[in-house]
C-alpha positions in Angstrom: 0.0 0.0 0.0 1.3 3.6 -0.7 1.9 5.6 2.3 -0.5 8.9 1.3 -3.1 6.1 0.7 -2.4 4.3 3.9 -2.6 8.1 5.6 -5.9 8.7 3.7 -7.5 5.9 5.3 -6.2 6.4 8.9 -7.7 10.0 8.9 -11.1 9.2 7.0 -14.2 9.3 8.7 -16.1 6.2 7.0 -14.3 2.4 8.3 -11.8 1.2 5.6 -10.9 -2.3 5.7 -7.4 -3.0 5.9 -5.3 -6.2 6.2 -2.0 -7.2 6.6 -1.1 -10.3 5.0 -4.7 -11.4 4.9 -5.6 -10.4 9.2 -7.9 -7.5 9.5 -5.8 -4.5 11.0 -6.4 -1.0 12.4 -4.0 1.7 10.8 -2.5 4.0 14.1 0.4 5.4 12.8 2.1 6.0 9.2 5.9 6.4 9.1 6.3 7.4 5.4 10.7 7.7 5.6 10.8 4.3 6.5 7.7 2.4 4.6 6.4 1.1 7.8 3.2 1.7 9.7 1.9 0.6 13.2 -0.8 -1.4 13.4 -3.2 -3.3 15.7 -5.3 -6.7 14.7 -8.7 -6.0 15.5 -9.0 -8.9 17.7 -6.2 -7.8 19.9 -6.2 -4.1 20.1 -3.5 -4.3 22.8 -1.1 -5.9 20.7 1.0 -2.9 18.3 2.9 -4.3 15.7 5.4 -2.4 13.4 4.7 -3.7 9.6 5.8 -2.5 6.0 3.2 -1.0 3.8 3.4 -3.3 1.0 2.2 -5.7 3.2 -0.7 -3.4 3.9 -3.9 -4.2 1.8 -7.1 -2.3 1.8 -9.9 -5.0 1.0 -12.5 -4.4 -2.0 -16.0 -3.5 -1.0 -17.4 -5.1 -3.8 
């Protein structure tokens, strides 16, 4: 995922599904310089994990 896109979806207002390797994530922090973002599994919200972005897919809504 590109990093303005990732950003885009972190800040929207409507839910955006993303995953990481196929596991549903939520997008809290975008570090552009490095291609990495911090993220949370939805089903362990306590549990912050540092990932790249290309590993970052937002799923299609259709």
């Amino acid at each position: 995922m590109e990093a303005d896109r990732a950003q885009e979806i972190m800040h929207s207002i409507t839910m955006v599904n993303v995953n990481y390797h196929g596991f549903p994530v939520y997008l809290k922090q975008i570090n552009p310089d490095q291609e990495t973002a911090v993220v949370f599994p939805l089903d362990e919200m306590d549990h912050d994990q540092h990932v790249d972005l290309n590993g970052l897919a937002e799923d299609d809504p259709y």
